[in-house]
KEBA-183652 format. One record per residue: x negated, y negated, z of N, C-alpha, C in turn; chain. Coordinates in steps of 0.1 Angstrom, whole numbers, always signed. Each point is the difference from the previous one (the first is absolute). Layout:
R   npx   npy   npz  capx  capy  capz   cpx   cpy   cpz pakol
R     X     Y     Z     X     Y     Z     X     Y     Z     A
...
END
This chain:
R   npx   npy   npz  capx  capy  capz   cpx   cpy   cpz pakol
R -1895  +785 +1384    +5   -13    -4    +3    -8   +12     A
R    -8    +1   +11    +6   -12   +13    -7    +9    +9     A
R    +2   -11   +15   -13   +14   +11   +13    -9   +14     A
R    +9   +12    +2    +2    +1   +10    -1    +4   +14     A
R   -18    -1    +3    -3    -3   +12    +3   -12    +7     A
R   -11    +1    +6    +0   -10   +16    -6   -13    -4     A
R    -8    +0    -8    -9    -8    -1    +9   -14   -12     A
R    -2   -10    +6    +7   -12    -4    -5    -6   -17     A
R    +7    -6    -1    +2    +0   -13   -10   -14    -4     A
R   -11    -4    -9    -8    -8    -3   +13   -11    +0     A
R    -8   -12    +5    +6   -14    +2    +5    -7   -14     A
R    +9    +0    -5    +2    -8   -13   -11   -14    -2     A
R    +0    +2   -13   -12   -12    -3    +8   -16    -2     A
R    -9    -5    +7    +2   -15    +0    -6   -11    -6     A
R    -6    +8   -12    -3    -9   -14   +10    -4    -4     A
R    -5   -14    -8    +7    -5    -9    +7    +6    -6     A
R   +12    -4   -10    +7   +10   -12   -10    +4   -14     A
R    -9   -13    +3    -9    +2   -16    -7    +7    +4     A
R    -4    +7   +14   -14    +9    +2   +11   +13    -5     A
R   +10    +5   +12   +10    +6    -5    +1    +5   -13     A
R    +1    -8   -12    +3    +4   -15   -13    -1    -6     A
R   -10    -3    +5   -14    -3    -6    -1   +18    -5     A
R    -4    +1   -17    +2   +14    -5   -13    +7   +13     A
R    +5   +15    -3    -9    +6    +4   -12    +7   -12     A
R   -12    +2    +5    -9    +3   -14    +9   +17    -8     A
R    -8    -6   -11    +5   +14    -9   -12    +3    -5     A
R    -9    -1    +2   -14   +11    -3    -2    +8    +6     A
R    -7   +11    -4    -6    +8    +6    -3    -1   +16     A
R    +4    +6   +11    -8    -7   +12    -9    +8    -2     A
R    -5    -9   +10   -18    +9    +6    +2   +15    +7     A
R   +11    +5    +4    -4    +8   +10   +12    +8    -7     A
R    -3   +17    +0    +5   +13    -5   +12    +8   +18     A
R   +12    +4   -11    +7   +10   +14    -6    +5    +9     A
R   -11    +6    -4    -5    +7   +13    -8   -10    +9     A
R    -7   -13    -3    +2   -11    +9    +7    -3    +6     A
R   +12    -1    +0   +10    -4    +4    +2    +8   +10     A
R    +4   +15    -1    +1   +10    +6   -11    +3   +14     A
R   -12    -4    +0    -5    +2   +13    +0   -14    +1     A
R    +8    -6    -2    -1   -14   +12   +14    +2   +10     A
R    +3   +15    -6   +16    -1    +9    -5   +17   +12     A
R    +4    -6   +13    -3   +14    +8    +6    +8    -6     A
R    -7   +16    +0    +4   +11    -5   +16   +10    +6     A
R    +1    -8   +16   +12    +4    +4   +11    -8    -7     A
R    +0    -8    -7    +8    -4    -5    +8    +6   -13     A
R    -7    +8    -2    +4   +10   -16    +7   +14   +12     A
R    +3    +3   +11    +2    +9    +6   +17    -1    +4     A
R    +8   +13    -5   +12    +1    -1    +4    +9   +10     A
R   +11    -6    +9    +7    +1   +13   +13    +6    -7     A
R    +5   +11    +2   +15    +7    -1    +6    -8   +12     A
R    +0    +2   +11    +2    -6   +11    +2   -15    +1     A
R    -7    -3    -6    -2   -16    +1    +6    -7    -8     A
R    +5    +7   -13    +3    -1   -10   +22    +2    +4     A
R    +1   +10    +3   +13    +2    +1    +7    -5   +14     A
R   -14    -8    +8    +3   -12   +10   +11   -15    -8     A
R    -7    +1   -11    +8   -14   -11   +14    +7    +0     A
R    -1   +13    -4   +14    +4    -6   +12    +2   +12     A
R    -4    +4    +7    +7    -1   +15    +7   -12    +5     A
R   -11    -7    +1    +6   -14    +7    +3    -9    -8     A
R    -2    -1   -13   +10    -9    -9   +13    +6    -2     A
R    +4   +16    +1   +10    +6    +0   +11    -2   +11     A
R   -11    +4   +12    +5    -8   +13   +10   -17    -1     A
R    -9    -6    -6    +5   -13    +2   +14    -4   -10     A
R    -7    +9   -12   +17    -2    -9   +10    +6    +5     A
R    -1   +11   +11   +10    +7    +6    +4    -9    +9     A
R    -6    -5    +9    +8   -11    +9    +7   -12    -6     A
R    -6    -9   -15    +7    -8    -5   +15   +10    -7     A
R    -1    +9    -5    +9    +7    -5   +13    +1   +13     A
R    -5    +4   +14    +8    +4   +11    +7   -16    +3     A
R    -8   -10    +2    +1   -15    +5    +5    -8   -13     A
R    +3    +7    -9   +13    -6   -12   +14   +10    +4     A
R    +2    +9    +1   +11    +8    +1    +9    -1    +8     A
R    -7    +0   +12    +4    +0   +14    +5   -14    +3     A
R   -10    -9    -5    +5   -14   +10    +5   -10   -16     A
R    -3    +3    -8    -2   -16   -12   +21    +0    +0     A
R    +4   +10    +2   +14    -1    -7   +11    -5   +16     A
R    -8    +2   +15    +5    -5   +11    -1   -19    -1     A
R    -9    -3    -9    -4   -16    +1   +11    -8    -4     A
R    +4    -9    +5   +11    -9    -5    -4   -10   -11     A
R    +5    -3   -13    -7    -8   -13    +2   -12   +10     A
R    -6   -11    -8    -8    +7   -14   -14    +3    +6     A
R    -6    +2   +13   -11    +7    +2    -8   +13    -5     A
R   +14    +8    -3    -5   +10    -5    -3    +3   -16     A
R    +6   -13    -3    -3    -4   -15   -17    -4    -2     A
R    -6    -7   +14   -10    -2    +3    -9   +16    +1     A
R    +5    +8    +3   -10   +13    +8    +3   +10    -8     A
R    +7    +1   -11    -2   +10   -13   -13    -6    -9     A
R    +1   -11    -3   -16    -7    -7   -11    +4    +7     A
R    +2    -3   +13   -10    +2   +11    -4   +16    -2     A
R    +2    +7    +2    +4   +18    -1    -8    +3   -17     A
R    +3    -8    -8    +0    +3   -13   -16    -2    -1     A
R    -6   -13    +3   -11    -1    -4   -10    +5   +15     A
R    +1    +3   +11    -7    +5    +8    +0   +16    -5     A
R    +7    +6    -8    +5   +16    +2   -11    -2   -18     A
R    +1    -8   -10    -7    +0    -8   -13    +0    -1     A
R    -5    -8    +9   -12    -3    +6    -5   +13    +5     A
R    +6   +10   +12    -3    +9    +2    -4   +15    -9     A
R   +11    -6   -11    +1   +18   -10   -12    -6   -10     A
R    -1   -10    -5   -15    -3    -5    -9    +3    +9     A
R    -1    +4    +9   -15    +3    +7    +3   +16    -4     A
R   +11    +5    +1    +1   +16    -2    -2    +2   -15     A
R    +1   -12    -6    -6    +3   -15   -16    +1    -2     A
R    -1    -8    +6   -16    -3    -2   -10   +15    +6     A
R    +6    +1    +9    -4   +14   +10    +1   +15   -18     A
R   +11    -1    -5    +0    +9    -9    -7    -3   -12     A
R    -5   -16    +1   -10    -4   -11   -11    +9    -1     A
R    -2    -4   +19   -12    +9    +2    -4   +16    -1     A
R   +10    +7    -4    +3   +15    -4    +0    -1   -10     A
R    +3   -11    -8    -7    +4   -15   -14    -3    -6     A
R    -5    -4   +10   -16    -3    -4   -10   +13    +5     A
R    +6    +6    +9    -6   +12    +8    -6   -11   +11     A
R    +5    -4    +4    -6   -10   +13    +5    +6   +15     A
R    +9    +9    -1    +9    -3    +8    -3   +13   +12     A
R    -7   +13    -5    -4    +9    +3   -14    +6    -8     A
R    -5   +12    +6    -9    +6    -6    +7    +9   -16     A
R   +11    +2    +3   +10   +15    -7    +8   -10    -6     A
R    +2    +0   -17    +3    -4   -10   +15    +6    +3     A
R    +1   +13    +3   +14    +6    -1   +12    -8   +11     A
R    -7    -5   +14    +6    -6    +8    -1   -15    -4     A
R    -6    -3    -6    -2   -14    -5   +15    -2    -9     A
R    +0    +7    -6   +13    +0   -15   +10    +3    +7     A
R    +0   +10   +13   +13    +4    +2   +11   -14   +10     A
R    -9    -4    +5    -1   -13   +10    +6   -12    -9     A
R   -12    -1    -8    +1   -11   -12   +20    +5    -9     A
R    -1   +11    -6   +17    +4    -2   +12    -9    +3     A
R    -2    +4   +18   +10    +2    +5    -2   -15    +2     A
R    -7    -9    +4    +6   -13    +4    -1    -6    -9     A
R   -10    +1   -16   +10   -10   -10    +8    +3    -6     A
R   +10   +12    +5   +11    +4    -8    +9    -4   +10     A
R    -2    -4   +10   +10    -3   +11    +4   -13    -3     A
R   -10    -8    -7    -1   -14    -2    +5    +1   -21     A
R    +3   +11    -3    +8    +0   -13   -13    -5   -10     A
R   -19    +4    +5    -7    +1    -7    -5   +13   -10     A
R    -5    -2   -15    -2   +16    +1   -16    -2    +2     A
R    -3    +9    +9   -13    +2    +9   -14    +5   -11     A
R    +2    +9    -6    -7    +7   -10    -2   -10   -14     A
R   +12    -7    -5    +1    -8    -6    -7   -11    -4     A
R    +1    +0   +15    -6   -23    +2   -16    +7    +2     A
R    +1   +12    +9   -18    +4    +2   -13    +1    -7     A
R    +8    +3   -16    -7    +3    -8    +3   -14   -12     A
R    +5    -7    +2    -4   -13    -9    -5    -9    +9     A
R    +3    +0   +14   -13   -10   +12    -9    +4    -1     A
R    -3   +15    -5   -15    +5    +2   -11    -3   -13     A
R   +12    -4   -12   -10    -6   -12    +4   -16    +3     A
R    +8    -8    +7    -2   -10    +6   -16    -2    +0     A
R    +1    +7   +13   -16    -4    +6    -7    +2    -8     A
R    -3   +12    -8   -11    +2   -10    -1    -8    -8     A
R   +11   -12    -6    -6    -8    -6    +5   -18    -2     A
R    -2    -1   +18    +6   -16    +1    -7    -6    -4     A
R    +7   -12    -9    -7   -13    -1    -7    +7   -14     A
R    +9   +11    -6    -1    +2   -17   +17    -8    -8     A
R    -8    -4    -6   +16    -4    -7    +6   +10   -13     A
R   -14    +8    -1    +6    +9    -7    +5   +13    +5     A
R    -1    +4   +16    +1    +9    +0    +6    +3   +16     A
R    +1   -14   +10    +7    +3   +11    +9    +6    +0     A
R   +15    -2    +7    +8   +11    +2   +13   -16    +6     A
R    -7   -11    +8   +13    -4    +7    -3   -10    +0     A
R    +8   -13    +0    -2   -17    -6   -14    -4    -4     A
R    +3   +11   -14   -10    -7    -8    +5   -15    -8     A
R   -12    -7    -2    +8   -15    -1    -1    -3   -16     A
R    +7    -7    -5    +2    +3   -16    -2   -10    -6     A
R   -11    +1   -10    -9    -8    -7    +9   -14    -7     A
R    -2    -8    -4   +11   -14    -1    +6    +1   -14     A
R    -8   +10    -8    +4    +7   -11   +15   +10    +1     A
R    -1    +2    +9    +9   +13    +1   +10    -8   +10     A
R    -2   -16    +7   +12    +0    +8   +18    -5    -8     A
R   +10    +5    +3    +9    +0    -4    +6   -14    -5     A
R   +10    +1    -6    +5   -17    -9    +8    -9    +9     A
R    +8    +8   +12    +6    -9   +16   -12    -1    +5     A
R   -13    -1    +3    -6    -1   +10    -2   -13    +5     A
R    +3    -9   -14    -2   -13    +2   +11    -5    +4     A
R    +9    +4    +3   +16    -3    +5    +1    +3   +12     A
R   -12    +8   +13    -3    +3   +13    -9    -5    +2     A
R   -10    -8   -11    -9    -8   +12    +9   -14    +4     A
R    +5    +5   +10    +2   -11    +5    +9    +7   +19     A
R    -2   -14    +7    +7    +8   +17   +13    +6    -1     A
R    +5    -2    -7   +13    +5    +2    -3   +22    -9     A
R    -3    -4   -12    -7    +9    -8    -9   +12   +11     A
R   -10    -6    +5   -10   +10    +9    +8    +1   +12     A
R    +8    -5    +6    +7    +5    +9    +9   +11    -4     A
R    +6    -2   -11   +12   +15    -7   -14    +9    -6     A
R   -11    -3    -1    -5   +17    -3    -7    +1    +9     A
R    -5    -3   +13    -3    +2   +10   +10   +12   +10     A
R   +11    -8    -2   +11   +13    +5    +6   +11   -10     A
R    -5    -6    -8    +4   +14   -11    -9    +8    +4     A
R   -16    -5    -3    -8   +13    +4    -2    +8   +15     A
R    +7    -8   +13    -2    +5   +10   +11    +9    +1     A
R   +12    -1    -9   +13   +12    +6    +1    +6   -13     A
R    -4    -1    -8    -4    +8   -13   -11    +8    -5     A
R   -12    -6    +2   -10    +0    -3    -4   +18    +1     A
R    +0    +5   +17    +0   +14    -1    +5   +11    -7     A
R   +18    +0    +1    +8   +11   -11    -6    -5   -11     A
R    +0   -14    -6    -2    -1   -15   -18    +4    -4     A
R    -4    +3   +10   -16    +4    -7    +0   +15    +5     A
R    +6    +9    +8    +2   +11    +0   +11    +7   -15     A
R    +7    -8    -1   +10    +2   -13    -5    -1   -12     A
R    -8   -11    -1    -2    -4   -14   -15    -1    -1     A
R    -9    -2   +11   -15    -2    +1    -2   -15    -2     A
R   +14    -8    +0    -5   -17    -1   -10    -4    +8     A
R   -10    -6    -2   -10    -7    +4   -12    +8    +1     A
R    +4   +18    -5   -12    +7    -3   -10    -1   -10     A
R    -3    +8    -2   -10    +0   -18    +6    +3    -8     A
R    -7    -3   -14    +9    +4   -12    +2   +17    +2     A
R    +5    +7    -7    +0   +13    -6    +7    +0   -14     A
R    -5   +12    -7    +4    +1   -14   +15    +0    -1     A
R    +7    +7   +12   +17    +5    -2    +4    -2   +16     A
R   +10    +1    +0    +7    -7   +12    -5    +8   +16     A
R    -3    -7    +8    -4    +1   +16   +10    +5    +9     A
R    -2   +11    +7   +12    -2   +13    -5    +8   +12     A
R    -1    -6    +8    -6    +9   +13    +9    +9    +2     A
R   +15    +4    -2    +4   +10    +2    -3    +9   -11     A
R    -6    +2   -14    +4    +7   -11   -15   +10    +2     A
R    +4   +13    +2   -13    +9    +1   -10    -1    -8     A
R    +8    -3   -11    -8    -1   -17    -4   -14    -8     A
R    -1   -10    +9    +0   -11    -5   -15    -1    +2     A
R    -8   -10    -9   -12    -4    -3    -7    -3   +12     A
R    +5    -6   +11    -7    -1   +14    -6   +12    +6     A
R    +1   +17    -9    -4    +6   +16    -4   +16   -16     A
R   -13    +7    +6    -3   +12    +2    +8   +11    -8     A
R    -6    +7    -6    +9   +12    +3    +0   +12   +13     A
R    -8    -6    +6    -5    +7    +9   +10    -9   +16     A
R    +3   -11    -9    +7    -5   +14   +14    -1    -4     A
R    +5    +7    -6   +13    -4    -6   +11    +8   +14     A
R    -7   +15    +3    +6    +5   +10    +8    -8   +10     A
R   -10    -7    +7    -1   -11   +11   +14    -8    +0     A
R    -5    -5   -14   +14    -8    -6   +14    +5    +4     A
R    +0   +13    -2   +15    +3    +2    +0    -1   +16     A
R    -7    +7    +4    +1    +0   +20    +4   -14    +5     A
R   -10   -11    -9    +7   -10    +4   +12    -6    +4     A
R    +4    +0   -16   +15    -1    -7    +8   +15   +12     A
R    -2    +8    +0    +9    +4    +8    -2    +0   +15     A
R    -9   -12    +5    +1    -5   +15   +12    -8    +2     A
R    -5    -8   -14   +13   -15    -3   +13    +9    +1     A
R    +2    +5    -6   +14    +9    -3    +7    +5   +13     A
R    -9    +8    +6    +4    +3   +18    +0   -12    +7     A
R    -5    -7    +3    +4   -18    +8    +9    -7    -4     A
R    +3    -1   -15   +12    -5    -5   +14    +7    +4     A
R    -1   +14    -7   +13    +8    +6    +0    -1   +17     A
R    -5    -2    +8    -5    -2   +15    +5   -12    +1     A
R    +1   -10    -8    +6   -14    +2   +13    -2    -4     A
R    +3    +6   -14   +14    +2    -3    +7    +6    +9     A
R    -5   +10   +10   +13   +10    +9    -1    -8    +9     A
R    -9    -7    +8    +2    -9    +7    +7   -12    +0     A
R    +0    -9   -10   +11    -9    -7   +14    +6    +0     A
R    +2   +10    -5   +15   +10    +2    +7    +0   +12     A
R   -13    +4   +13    +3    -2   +12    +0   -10   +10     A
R    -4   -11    -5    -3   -12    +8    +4   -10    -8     A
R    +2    -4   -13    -1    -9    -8    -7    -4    -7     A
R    -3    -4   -13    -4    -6    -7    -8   -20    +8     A
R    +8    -1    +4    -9   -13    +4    -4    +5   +15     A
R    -5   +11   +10    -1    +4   +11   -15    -1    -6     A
R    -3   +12   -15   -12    +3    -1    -6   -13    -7     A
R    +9   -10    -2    -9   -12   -10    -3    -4   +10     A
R    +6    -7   +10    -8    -7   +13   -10    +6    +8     A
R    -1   +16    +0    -4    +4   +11   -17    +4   -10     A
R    +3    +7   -11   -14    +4    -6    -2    -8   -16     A
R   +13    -7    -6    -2    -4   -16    -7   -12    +4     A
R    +3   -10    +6    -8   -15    +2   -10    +2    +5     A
R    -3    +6   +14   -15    -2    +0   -10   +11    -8     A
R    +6    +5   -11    -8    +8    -8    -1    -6   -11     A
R    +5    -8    -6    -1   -14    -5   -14    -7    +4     A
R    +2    -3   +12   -11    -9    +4   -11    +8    +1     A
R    +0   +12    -1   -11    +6    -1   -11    -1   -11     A
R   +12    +2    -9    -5    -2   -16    -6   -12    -5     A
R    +9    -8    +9    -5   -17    -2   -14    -5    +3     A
R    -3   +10   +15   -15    -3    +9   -10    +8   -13     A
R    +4   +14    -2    -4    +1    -9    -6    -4   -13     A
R    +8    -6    -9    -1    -7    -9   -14    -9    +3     A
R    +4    -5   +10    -4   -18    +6   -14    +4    +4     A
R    -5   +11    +7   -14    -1    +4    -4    +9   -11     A
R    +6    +5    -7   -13    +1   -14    -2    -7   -14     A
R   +13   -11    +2    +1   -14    -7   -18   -11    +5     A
R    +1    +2   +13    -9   -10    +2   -11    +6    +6     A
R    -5   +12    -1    -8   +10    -3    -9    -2    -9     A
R    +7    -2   -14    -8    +2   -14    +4   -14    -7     A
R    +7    -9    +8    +2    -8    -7    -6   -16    +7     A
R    -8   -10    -8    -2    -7    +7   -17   -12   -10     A
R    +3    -8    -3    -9   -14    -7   -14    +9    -1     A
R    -7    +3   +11    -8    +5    +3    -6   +11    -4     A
R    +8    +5    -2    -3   +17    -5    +0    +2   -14     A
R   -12    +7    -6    -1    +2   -13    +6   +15    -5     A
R    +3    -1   -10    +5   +10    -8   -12    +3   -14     A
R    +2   +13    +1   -13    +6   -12   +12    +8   -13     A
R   -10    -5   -13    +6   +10   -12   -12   +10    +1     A
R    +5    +6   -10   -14   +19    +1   -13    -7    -4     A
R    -1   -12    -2   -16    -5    -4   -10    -2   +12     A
R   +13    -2   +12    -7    -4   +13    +0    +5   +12     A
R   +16    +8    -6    -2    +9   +14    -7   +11    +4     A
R    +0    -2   +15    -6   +14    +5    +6    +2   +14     A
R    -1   +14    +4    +8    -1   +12    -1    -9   +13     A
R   -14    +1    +3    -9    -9   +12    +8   -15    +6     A
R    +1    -6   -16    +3   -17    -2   +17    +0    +0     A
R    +4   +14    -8   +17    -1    +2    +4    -3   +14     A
R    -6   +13   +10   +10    +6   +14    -8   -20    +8     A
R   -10    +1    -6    -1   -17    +6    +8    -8    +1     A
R   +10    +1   -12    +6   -10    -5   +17    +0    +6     A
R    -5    +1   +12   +15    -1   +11    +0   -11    +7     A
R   +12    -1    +9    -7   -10   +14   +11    +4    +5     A
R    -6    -6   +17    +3    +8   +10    +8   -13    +4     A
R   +12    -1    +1   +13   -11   +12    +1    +3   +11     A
R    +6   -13   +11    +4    +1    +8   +13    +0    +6     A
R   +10   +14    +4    +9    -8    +0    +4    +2   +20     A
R    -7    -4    +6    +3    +0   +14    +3   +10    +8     A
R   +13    -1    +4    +2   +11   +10    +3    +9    -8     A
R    +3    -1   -15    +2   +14    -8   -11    +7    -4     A
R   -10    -9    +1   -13   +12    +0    -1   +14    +9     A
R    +3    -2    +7    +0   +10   +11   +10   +13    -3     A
R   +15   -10    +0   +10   +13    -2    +1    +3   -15     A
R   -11    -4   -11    -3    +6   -13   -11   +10    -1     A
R    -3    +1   +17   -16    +9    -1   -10    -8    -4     A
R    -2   -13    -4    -7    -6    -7    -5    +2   -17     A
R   +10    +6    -4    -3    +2   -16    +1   -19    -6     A
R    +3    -5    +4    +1   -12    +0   -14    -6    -3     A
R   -11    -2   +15   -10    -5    +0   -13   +10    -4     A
R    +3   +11    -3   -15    +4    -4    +3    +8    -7     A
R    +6    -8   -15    -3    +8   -11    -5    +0   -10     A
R   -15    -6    +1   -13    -1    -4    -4    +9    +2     A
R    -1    +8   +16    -8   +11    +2    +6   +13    -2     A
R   +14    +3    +0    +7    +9    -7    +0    +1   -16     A
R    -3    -9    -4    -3    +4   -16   -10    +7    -6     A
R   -16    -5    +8    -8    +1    +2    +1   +20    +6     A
R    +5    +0   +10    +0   +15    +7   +15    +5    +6     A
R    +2    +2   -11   +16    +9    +1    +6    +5    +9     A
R    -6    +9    +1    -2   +13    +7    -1    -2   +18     A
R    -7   -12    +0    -2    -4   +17   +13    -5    +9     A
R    +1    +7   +11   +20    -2    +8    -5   -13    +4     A
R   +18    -5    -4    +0   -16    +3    -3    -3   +17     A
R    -3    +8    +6    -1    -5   +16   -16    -3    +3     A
R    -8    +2   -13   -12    +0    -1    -7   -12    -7     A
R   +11    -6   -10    -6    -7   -12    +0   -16    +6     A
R    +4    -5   +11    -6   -11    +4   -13    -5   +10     A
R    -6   +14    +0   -14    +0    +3    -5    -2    -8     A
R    +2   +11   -11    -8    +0   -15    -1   -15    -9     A
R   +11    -9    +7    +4   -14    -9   -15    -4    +3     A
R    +5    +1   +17   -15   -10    +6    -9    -1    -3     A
R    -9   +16    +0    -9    +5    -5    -3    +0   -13     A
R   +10    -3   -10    -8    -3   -12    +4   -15    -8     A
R    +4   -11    +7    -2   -10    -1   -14    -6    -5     A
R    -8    +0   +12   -13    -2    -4    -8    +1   -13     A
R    +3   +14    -5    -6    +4   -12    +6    -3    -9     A
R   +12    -5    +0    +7    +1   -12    +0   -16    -1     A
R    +2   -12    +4    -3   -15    +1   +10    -4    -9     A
R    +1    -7    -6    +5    -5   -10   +13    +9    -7     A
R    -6   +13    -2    +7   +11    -9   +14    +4   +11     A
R    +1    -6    +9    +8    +7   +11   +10   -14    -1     A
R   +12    +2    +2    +9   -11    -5   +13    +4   +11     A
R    -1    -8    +8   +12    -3    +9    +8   -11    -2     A
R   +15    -4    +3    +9   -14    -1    +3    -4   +14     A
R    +3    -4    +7   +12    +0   +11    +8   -13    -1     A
R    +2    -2   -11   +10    -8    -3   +14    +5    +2     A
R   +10    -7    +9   +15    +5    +5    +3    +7   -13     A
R    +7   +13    +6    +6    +7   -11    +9    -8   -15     A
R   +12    -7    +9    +7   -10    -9    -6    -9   -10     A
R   -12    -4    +8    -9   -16    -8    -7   +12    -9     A
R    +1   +13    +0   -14    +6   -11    +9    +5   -10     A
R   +16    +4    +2   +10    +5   -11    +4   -14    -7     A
R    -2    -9    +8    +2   -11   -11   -11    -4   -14     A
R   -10    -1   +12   -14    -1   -11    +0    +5   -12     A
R    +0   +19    +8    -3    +7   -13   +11    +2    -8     A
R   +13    -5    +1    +9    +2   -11    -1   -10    -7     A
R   -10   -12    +2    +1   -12    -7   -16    -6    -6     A
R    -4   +12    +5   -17    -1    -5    -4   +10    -8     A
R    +6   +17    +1    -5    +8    -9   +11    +7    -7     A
R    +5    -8   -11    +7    +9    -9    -6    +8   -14     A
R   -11    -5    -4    -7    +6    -7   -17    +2    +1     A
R    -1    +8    -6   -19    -2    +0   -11    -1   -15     A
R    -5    -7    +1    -8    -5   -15   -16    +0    +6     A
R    -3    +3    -8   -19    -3    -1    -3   -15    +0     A
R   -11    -5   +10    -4   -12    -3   -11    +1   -16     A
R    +2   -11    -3    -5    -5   -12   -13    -2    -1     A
R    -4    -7   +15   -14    +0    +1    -3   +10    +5     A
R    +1   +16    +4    -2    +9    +4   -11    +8   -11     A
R   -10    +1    +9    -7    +9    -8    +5   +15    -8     A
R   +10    +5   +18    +3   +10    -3   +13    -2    -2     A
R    +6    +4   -17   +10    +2    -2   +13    +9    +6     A
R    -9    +9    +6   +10   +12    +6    -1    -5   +17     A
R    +6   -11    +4    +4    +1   +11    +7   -16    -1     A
R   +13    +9    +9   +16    -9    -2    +2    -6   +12     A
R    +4   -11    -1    +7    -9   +12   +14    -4    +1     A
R    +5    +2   +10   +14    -8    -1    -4   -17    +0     A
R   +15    +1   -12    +7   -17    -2   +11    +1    -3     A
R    +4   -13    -1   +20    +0    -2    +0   -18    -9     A
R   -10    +0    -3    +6    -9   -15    +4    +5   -11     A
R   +14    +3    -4    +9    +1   -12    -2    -8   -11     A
END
C-alpha cells in the first residue's frame, strides 16, 4: 500500500477540477491483469527481509527520539511555549507511528517478507502496539480488496444507496453539519467500525473485529482471533501498569493523542482512497474484480507521502498487486500508467480542499437514469 523508496513521488496534476472529477470509465477495459503485470519490472514483485525491517527500524528510531525530545526537554520549556510543543510532539510523533502502521499493513498482505510466519509475527506486534487487532483487521482488508467497488460485498466505506440514507441526513447537509461528521468520522470512525463494523457491509447478525465468532471471519480463522484479542489485552495491561506508574495523563500525552492521530490519518487516507465523484461503485450485475481494485485513486499528500511509505500515492497499484513491498510500488505506478490511461485515477488536490469536496459531494450513490448499465453507482448528495 505505498513505496517507500527513493524514487520521487509523481507530480500532482494540474488539471482543472472538472478534468479531476471527470468520471472514470466503468466498462470493461481493454487490457487483462496479467497485462498489467509485465508492464511492471519483475524486480519489483521481489521481497527484501532486510529492506523491509530497514522501515521498521528507522521509523522506530525516529519515534524513539521524538519520545526522548518530549520527556527530557517539553516539561524544562517555560508556557505558554510548551503549550506550543506538546501539539508539536503530538502530531509529528502521530505522523511517525502511522508509518509504523502502514509498515504492519504490509505484514498483512505478505508483502513484507518471503515467510508468512515472520510476516504475522512482525505484523502482531506493531498493530497491537498501536491497540490494532492484527489478525482481525487482516482478514476483513483481505476481503476488502477481494471485492472493492462491490456495494454488495466490500468490507470498508461502502457508500449507501439514497434509499438506505438515514432521516438526519438532511439535517448535515449543510457546513456546519459536514464539518460535525467529518470529525466524528476522523476520531471515531476507527473504534466504531472495529466495534460495530459501521461503514462496513451488511451482515445477517451483529459484526465485531474482536468476536472470534462473529460473521466477519472463518472457522478456520477464528483461532487468530483470540491471539489477536489477546495482543490487545497484553498492551493494554502494559498501559494500565504504566499509567499506575507514571500517570494517567503522562501516558495520554506521551502515547493516547498521538494514537488518536493515528487512527485519524488512518481513517482519512482510506476515506479518500475509495471515496471520490469520480469513482464508480458496482452492484453484483456489474461487478468484477479487475474494474473494482480500479476503482481507487491515488492522493497527494506531500511531505507525508514519504513518512506514510507512500500508501498514500500508489494505491492503484497496490490494489492491483498486494503482495508487492511498498519500497517497490512507485516504480510499478510509473510503469503502469501507460497501460492503464484513463482507468488509472489520481487527485492532487490539497488534502483539506479534497475533505471538503468529498464530504459535500458524496454522500450517497444512485444509478444514472440514462445509464445503460443499471449496475453501476455514482456518488451524489442531492436529498
Amino acid at each position: 500500500m505505498g513505496a517507500g523508496g527513493r524514487m520521487s513521488a509523481p507530480p500532482a496534476s494540474k488539471n482543472s477540477d472538472r478534468h479531476v472529477l471527470r468520471r472514470m470509465p466503468h466498462s470493461k477495459p481493454p487490457f487483462n491483469l496479467g497485462q498489467i503485470k509485465k508492464a511492471i519490472p519483475p524486480h519489483c514483485f521481489n521481497r527484501s527481509i532486510l529492506r523491509s525491517f530497514s522501515y521498521v527500524v528507522y521509523d522506530l528510531l525516529i519515534a524513539s527520539l521524538l519520545y526522548y525530545l518530549a520527556t527530557a526537554y517539553i516539561h524544562r520549556i517555560p508556557p505558554p511555549l510548551s503549550a506550543l510543543a506538546w501539539p508539536l510532539y503530538w502530531i509529528c510523533q502521530g505522523c511517525v507511528l502511522t508509518g509504523v502502521w502502514v509498515v504492519a499493513h504490509e505484514c498483512g498482505h505478505h508483502a513484507f517478507s518471503d515467510y508468512q510466519w515472520l510476516d504475522d509475527t512482525v505484523g502482531l506486534v506493531l498493530h497491537s502496539a498501536l491497540l490494532v487487532p492484527y489478525f482481525s483487521w487482516k482478514y476483513s482488508h483481505r476481503r476488502h480488496h477481494s471485492n472493492t467497488g462491490s456495494l454488495d460485498r466490500d468490507e470498508v466505506f461502502v457508500p449507501k444507496l439514497k434509499s438506505r440514507i438515514r432521516w438526519y441526513a438532511k439535517y448535515l447537509n449543510n457546513p456546519p453539519g459536514r464539518i460535525l461528521t467529518v470529525l466524528l468520522t476522523l476520531t471515531l470512525g476507527w473504534p466504531l467500525y472495529l466495534l460495530f463494523n459501521v461503514s462496513g457491509r451488511d451482515y445477517d447478525r451483529f459484526a465485531c473485529h474482536y468476536d472470534p465468532y462473529g460473521p466477519i471471519y472463518s472457522d478456520r480463522e477464528r483461532l487468530q482471533i483470540f491471539i489477536s484479542d489477546a495482543g490487545l489485552i497484553a498492551v493494554t495491561y502494559g498501559l494500565y501498569h504504566l499509567a499506575t506508574l507514571k500517570g494517567l495523563s503522562w501516558v495520554l500525552c506521551i502515547y493516547g493523542v498521538p494514537l488518536l492521530i493515528v487512527n485519524s490519518f488512518l481513517v482519512l487516507i482510506t476515506w479518500l482512497q475509495h471515496t471520490h465523484p469520480a469513482l464508480p461503485h458496482y452492484d453484483s450485475s456489474e461487478w468484477d474484480w479487475l474494474r473494482g481494485a480500479l476503482s481507487t485513486m491515488d492522493r497527494d499528500y506531500g511531505i507525508l507521502n514519504r513518512v506514510f511509505h507512500n500508501i498514500t500515492d500508489t494505491h492503484v497499484a497496490h490494489h492491483l498487486f498486494s503482495t508487492m513491498p511498498h519500497y517497490h510500488a512507485m516504480e510499478a505506478t510509473k510503469a503502469i500508467r501507460p497501460i492503464l490511461g484513463e482507468y488509472y485515477q489520481s487527485d492532487g488536490t490539497p488534502v483539506l480542499k479534497a475533505i471538503w469536496r468529498e464530504a459535500n459531494e458524496c454522500i450517497y450513490v444512485e444509478a444514472d437514469e440514462s445509464e445503460q448499465s443499471k449496475g453501476v453507482f455514482w456518488y451524489k448528495n442531492k436529498l
